[in-house]
C-alpha positions as CSV (number, residue, x, y, z in Angstrom):
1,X,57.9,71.5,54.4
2,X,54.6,70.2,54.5
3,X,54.0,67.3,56.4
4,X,52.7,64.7,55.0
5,X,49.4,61.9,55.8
6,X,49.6,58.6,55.2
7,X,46.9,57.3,53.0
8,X,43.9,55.4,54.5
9,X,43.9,51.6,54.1
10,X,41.5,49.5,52.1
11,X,40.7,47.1,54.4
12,X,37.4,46.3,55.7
13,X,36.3,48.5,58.9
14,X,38.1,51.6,56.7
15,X,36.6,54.2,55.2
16,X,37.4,56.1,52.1
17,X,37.9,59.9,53.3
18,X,35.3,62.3,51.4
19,X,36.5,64.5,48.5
20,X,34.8,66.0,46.0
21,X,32.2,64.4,44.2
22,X,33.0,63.4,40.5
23,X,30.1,62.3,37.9
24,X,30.0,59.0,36.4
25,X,31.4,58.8,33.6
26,X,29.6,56.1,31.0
27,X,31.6,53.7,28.7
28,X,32.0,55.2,25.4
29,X,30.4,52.2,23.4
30,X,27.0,52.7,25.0
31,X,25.6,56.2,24.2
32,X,21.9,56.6,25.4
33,X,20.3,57.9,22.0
34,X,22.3,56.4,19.2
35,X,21.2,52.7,19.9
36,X,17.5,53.2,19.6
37,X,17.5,54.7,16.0
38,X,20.0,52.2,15.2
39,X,17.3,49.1,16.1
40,X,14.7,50.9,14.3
41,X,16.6,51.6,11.1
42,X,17.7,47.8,11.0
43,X,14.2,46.5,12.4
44,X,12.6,48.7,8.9
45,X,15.1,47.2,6.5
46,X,14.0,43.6,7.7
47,X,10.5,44.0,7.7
48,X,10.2,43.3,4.0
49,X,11.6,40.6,4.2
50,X,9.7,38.9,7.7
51,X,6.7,39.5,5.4
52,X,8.0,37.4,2.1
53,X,7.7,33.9,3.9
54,X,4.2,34.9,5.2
55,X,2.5,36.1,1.8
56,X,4.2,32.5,-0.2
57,X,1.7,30.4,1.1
58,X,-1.3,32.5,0.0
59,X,0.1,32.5,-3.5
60,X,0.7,28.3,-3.9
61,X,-2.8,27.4,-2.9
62,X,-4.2,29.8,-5.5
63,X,-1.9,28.1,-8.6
64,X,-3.5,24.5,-7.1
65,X,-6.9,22.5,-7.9
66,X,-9.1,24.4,-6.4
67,X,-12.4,22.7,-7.3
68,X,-14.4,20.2,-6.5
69,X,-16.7,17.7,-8.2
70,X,-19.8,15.8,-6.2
71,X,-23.7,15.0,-6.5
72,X,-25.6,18.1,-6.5
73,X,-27.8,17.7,-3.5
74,X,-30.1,20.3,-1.7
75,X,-29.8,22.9,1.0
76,X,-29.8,20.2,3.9
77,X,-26.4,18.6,4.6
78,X,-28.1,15.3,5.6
79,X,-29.2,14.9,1.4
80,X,-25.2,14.6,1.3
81,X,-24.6,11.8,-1.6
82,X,-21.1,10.2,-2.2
83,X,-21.9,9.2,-5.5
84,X,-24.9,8.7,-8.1
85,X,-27.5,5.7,-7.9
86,X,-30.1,5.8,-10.8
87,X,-32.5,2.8,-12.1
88,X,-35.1,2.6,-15.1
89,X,-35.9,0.1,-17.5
90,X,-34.2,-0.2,-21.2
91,X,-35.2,2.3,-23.6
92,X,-35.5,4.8,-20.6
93,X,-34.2,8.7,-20.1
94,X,-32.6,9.1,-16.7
95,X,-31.6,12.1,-15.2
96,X,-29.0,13.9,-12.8
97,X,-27.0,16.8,-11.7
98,X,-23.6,17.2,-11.0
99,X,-22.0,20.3,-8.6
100,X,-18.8,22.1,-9.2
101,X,-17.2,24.5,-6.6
102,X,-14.4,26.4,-7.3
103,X,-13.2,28.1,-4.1
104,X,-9.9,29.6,-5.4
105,X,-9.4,33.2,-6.4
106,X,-9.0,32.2,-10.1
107,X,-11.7,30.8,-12.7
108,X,-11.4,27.2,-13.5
109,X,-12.6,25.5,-17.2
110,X,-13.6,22.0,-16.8
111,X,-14.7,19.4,-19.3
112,X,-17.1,16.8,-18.5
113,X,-17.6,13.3,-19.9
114,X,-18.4,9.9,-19.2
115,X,-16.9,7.0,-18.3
116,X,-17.1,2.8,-18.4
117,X,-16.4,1.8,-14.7
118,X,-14.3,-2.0,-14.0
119,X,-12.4,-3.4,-11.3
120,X,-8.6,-3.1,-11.2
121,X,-6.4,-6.4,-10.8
122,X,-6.2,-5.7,-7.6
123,X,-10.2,-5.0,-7.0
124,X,-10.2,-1.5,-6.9
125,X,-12.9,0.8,-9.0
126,X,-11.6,2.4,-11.3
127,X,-12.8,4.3,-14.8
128,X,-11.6,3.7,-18.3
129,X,-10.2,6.5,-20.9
130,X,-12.6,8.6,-23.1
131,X,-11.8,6.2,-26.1
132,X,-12.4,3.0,-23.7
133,X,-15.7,3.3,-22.7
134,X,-18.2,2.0,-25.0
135,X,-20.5,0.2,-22.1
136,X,-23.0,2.9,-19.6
137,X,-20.2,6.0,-19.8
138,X,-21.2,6.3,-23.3
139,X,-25.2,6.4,-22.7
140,X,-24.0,9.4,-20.3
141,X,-24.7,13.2,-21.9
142,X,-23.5,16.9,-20.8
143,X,-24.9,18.7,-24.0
144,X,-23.3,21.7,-24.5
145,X,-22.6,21.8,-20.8
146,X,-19.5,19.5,-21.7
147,X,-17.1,22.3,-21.2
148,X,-18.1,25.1,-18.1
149,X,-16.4,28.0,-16.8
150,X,-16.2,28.7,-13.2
151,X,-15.8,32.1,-11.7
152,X,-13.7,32.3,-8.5
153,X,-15.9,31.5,-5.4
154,X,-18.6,30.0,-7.4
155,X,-20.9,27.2,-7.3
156,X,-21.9,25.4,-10.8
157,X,-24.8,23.2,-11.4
158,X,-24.8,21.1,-14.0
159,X,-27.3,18.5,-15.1
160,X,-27.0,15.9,-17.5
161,X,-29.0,12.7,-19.3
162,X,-28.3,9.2,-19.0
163,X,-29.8,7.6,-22.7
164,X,-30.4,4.0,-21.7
165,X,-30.7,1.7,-24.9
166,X,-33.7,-0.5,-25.5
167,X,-32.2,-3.2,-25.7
168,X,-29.5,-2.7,-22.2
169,X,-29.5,-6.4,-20.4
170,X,-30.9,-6.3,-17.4
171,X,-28.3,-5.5,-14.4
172,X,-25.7,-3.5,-12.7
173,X,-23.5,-1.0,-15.3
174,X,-21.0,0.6,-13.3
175,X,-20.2,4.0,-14.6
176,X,-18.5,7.1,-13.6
177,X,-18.8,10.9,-14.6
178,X,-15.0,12.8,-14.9
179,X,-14.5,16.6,-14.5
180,X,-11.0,17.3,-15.9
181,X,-9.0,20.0,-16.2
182,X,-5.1,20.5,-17.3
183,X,-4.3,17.2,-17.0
184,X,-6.6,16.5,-13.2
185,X,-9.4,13.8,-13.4
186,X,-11.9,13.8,-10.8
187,X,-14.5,10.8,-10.7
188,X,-17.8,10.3,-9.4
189,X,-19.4,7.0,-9.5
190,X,-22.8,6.4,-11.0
191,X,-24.5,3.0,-9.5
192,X,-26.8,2.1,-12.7
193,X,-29.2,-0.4,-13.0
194,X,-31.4,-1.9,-15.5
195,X,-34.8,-3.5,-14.6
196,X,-35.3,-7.4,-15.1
197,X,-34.4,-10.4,-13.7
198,X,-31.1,-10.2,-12.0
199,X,-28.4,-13.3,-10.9
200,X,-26.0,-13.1,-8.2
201,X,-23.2,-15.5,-8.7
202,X,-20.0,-16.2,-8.0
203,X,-16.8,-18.3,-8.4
204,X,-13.3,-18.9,-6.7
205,X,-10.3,-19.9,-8.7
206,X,-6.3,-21.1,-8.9
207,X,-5.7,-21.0,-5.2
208,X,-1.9,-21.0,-4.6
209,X,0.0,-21.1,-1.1
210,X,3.3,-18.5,-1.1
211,X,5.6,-17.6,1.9
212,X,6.5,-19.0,5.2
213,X,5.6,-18.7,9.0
214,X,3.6,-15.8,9.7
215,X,4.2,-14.7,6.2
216,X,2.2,-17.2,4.9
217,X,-0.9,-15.9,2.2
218,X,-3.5,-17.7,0.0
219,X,-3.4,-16.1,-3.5
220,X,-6.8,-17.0,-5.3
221,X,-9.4,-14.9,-7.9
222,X,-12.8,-14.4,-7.6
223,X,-14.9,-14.3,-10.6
224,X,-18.8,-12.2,-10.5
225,X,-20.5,-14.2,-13.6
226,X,-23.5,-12.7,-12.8
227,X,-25.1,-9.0,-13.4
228,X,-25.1,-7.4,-10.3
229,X,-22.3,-6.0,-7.9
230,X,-20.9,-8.0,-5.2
231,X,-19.8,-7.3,-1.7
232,X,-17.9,-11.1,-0.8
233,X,-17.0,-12.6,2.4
234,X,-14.5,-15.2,2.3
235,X,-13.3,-18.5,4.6
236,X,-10.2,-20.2,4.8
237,X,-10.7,-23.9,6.0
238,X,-7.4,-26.1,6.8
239,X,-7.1,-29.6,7.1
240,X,-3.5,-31.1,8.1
241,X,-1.6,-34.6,8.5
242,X,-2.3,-34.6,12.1
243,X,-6.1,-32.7,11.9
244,X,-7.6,-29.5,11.6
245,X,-5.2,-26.9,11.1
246,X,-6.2,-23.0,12.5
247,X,-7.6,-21.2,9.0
248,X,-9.7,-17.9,9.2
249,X,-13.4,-17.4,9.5
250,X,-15.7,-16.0,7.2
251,X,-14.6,-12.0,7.1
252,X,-15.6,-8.7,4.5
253,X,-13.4,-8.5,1.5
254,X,-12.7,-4.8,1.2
255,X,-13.8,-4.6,-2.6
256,X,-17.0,-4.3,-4.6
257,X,-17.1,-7.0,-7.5
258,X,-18.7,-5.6,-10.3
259,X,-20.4,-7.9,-13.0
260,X,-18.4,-10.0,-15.2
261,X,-14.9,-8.9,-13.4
262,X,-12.3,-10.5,-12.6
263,X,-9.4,-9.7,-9.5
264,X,-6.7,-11.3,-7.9
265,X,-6.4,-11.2,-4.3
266,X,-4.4,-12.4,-1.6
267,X,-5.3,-14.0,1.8
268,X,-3.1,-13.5,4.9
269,X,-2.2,-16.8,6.9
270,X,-0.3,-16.0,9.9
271,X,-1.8,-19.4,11.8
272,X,0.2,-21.1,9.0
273,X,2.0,-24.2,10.3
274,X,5.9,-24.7,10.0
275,X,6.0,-27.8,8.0
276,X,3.8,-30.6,6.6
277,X,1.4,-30.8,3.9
278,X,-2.1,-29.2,4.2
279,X,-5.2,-29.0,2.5
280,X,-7.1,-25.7,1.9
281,X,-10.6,-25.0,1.1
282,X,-11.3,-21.4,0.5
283,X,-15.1,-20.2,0.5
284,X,-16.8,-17.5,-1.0
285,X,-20.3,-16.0,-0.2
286,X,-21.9,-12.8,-1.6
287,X,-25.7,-11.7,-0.7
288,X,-28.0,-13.8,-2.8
289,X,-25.5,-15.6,-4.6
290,X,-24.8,-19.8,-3.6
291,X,-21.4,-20.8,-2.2
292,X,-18.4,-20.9,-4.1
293,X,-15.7,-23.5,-2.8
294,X,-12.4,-23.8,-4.1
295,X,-9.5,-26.2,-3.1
296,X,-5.7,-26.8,-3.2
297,X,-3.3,-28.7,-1.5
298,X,0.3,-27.0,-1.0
299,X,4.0,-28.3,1.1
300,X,5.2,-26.1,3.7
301,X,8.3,-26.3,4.7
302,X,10.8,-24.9,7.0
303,X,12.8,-21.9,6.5
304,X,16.1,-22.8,5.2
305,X,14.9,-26.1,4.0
306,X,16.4,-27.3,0.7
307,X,14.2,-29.7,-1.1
308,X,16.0,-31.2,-4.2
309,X,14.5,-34.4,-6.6
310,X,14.1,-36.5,-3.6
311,X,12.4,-34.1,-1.8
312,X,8.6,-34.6,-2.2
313,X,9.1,-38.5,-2.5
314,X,10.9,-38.1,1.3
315,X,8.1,-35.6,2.6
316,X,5.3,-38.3,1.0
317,X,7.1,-41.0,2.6
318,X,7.1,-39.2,6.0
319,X,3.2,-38.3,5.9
320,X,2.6,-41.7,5.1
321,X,4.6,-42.9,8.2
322,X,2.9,-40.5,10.2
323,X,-0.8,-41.5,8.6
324,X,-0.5,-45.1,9.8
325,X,0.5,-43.8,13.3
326,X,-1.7,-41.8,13.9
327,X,-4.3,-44.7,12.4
328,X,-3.0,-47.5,15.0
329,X,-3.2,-45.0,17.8
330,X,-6.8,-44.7,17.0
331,X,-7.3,-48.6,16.9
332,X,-8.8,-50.5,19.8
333,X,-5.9,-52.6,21.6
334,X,-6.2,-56.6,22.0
335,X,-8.4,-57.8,24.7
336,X,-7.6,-58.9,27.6
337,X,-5.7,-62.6,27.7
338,X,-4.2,-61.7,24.1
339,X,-1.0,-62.0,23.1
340,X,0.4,-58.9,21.9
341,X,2.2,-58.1,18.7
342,X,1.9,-56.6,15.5
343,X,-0.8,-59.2,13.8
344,X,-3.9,-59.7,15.2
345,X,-4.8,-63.0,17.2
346,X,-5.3,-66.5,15.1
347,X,-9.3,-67.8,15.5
348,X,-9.8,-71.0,16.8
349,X,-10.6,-74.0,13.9
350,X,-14.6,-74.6,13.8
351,X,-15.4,-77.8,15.0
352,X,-15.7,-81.3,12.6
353,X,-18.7,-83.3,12.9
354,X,-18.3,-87.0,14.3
355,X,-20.1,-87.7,10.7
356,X,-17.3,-86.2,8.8
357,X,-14.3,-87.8,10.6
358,X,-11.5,-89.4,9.1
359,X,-11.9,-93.7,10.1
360,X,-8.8,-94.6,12.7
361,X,-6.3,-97.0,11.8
362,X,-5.9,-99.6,14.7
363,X,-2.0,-100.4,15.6
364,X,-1.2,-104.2,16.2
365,X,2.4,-103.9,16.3
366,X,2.4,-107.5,13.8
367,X,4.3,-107.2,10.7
368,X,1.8,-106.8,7.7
């Protein structure tokens, strides 16, 4: 019988005895060739497809706008203009150019026309409808330019006539010339003014107090009766119960009145007071035009104050209380010596002359 070894222990300070050496075998789910023409056949079929998201973009700017509509002006960038100023006297030919660039990859038919210019409720320029405008859009002319094609990456040039009528007042007439296309308007103001004697002058109207606390504003319109455009500045002027009350000093209104226009604004008031009754004065200066003043007296109160048919008889009772308090505060006190109280000290009787005395009646004591 052969005899038999005992097998060699695993544990640390043991080594394995040598045998033959045996090549590695690799695990059967990782083959060497067959993975990289599998990532290259799955990386082709999604290349399409990582391309798609890329190309979309290209194709949605070229269905948008894709012109533009400005003042021609010449080759230096510094002649820049943001919008058309022109000036003559009645009965005068006035003329212009107006750029379009289309720098899409499709052409572009736009119509040109013009337009009457006004002042929105709010103040802001704006340009009436073709049918609307019977004021300086209408003196404006494109010819037969009214209607021009644009070739892709092209710059168009287009002039055009503004017809003044002999017998124009003299003045500011807003006006605008629109380039539309498909349903897009795009604007460009024309500043136009007649010769003659001009008249800057304006008015401030139906002041109003609304809100509470810092919420507080001053509604009020201003009104240009004169010819030419305004650029306003406006003060608000407080006077309460108890004194001055914080208003705001003169500031820019961000709007450009145009003659004969009417807009409604509304003044913020966060210096508002909580309660009481005040007295506003708003005022109103342009360049060249005189002051325009305006007041109005309103009742703040509280929030969650209920004021119900006694209210404004309580609240005028109240001021008046704190009216003649704040009136004997101011009044000099009783010299010194003087009794005090609520009435003012008696004057002493003026002397009677010995002339003018009464005669004395003498007492005898015997019975008459």
């Amino acid at each position: 019988m052969p005899a038999l070894h005992p097998r060699p222990s695993r544990t640390a300070g043991h080594a394995r005895p040598a045998g033959p050496a045996r090549p590695a075998r690799l695990p059967d789910s990782a083959p060497a060739a067959r993975p990289v023409r599998l990532r290259a056949v799955l990386t082709l079929l999604a290349l399409p497809v990582l391309l798609l998201p890329a190309a979309a973009p290209r194709a949605a700017a070229d269905d948008g706008p894709g012109w533009t509509a400005e003042p021609a002006t010449g080759a230096s960038a510094a002649a820049a203009r943001p919008s058309f100023y022109l000036a003559g006297p009645a009965g005068t030919v006035l003329e212009d150019r107006l750029a379009l660039a289309n720098p899409s990859d499709r052409e572009h038919t736009v119509t040109l026309r013009g337009a009457d210019a006004h002042n929105t409720p709010a103040g802001a320029f704006a340009v009436r409808p073709a049918a609307g405008s019977a004021g300086a859009g209408s003196w404006i002319s494109f010819g037969a330019a009214a209607t021009v094609r644009i070739p892709p990456h092209t710059r168009a040039v287009v002039p055009f006539t503004v017809t003044v009528p002999p017998g124009a007042a003299p003045g500011d007439h807003p006006a605008a010339v629109v380039a539309a296309e498909a349903g897009r308007e795009v604007g460009v103001r024309v500043d136009l003014r007649v010769g003659g004697p001009t008249l800057a002058a304006l008015t401030v109207e139906d002041v109003s107090v609304h809100g509470r606390g810092t919420r507080t504003e001053v509604a009020y319109t201003l009104v240009n009766r004169g010819n030419v455009t305004l650029a306003p500045e406006l003060a608000l002027r407080v006077g309460g119960l108890l004194g001055r009350v914080p208003g705001r000093a003169a500031h820019p209104l961000p709007v450009e009145l145009l003659p004969g226009q009417r807009v409604r604004l509304t003044e913020p008031w966060p210096g508002a007071p909580a309660a009481g009754r005040v007295d506003l004065t708003l005022a109103a200066t342009a360049p060249g035009a005189a002051p325009a003043t305006a007041t109005a007296s309103a009742w703040l109160l509280p929030r969650g104050a209920v004021v119900a048919g006694a209210g404004p008889p309580l609240l005028a009772g109240l001021a008046l209380a704190a009216r003649r308090l704040v009136r004997r505060r101011r009044r000099p006190g009783p010299p010194d010596g003087a009794p005090a109280g609520p009435f003012p000290p008696a004057r002493p009787a003026p002397p009677v002359p010995e002339d003018h005395r009464a005669p004395g009646h003498e007492l005898t004591g015997a019975a008459t």
